[in-house]
C-alpha positions in Angstrom: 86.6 123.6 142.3 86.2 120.0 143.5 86.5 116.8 141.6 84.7 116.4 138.4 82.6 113.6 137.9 82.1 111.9 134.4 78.5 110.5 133.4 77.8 106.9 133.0 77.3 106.3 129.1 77.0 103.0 127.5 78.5 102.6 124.1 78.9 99.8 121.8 82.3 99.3 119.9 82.1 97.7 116.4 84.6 96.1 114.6 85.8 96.5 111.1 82.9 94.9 109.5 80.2 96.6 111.2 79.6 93.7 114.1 80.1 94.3 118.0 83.8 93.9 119.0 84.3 91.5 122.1 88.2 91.6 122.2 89.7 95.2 122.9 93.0 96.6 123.5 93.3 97.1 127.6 94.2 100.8 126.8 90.8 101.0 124.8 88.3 99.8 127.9 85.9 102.3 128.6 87.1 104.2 131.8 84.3 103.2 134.9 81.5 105.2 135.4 82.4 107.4 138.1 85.7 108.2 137.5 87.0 111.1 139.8 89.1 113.8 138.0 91.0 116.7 139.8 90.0 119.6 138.5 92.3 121.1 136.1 94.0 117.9 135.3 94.5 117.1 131.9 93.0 113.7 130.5 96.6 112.9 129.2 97.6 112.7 132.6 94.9 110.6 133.7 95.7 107.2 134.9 95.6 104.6 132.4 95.0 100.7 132.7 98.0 98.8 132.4 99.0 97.1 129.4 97.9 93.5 128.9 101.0 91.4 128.7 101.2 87.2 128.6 101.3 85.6 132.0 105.0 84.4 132.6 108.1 84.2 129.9 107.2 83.4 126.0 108.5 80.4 124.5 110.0 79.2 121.5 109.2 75.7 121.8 111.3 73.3 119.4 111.6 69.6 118.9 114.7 68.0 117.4 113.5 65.5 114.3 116.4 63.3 114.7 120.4 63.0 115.6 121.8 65.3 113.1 119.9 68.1 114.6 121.3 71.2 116.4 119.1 73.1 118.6 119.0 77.4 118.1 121.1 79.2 119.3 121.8 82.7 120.5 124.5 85.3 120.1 123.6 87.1 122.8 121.2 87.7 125.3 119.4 90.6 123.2 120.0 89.2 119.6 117.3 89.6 117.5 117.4 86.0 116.2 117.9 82.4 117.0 120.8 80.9 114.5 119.6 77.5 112.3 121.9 74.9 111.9 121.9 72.7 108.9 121.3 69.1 109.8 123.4 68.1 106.4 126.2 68.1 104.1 125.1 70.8 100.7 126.8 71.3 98.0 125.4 74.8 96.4 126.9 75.8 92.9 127.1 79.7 91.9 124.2 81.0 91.1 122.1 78.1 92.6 119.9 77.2 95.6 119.3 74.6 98.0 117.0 73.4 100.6 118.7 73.2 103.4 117.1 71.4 106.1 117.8 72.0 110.2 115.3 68.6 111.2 113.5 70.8 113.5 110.3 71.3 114.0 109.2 74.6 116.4 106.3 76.1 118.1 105.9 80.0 117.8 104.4 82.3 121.1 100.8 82.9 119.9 100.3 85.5 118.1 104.1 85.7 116.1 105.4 84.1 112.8 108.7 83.2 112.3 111.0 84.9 109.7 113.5 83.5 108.3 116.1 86.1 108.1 120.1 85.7 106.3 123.2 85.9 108.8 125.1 88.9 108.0 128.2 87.1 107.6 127.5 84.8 104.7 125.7 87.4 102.8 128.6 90.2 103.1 131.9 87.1 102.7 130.0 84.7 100.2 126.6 86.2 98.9 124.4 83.8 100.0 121.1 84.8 100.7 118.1 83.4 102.4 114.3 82.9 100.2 110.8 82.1 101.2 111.0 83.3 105.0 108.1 82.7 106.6 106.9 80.1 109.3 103.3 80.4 109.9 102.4 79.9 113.8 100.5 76.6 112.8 103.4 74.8 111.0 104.9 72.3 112.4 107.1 70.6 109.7 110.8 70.0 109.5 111.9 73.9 109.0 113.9 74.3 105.8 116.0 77.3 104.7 116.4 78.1 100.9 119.8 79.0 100.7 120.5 80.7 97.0 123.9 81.4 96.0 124.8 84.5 94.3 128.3 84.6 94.5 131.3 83.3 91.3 132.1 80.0 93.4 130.7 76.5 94.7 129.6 77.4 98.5 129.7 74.7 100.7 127.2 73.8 103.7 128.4 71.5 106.3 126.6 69.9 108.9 126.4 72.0 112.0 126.9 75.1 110.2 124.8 78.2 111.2 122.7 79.0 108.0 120.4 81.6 109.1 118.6 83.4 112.0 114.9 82.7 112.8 113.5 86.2 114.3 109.7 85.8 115.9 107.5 88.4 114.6 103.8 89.8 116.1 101.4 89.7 113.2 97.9 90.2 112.5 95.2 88.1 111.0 92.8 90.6 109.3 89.4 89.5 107.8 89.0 89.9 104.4 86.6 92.5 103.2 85.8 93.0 99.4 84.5 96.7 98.6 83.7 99.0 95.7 86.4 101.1 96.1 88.8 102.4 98.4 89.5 105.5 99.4 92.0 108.1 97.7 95.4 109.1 99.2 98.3 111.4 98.5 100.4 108.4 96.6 97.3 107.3 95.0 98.9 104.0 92.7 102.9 105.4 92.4 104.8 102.7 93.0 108.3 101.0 91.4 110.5 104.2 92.5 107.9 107.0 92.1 108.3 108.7 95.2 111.7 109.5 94.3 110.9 111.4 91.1 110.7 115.2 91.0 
């Protein structure tokens, strides 16, 4: 048989909320109207638009906040984060915190948040971990990392040290919908270890 020819049909895509949805996924575009299909082929095998990537290489933009500041850093070429430097001299008790401040200021790729994430070393030779992670894409204050000590001894943070690793993270921004009720699932409300019960 000969090539296969798929009818014209206009749809209309909705959104979550029941309203038209202008912005769609390249891989979700309805296919034109006459596509030509060997016979036989399957539509996996069909050839798909390309993916929609940003024009050119995404930034981390940053601006130093004064002299004491050291810019990010990288271990290596595919490390997941950028190391933060603290901009001061900290003393951190045991069992304390401090906010440690790196007098940067940065500006996130659209679309990403910044997560604050501990370096490995620190928390496996001192036990210092890293709290309140999160740098919304529309922040542009001096970013501070909360440093909280868990180990027996005074830790101290000198300036220039590396304190943590800021990783840039794709996120959504959902609308809110309130409803009756949602719908049931397997779990249903286990939660606080109950999927490891027998």
């Amino acid at each position: 048989m000969g090539a296969v020819s798929r009818a014209c049909r206009t749809t209309s895509r909705r959104g979550p909320l029941g309203r038209p949805s202008a912005l769609l996924h390249a891989s979700h575009r309805e296919m034109p109207c006459s596509e030509a299909v060997p016979a036989g082929v399957s539509p996996s095998k069909r050839a798909r638009p390309a993916e929609q990537e940003p024009e050119g290489p995404v930034r981390l933009r940053f601006a130093r906040l004064s002299e004491h500041a050291t810019a990010p850093s990288k271990g290596s070429a595919r490390a997941a984060g950028y190391d933060l430097y603290s901009a001061y001299d900290y003393t951190i008790p045991a069992m304390e915190k401090a906010l440690v401040k790196t007098d940067i200021q940065i500006s996130l790729p659209p679309g990403c948040y910044g997560r604050v994430a501990p370096r490995s070393g620190l928390a496996a030779k001192h036990f210092i971990d890293v709290g309140a992670g999160v740098i919304d894409e529309d922040y542009r204050g001096n970013v501070g990392v909360v440093l909280f000590n868990f180990g027996k001894e005074t830790f101290e943070v000198k300036k220039g040290d590396r304190i943590a690793q800021l990783i840039c993270e794709r996120v959504f921004y959902p609308e809110l919908e309130e409803v009756q009720g949602l719908d049931d699932t397997e779990r249903g409300a286990g939660g606080f270890g109950s999927t490891g019960q027998n």
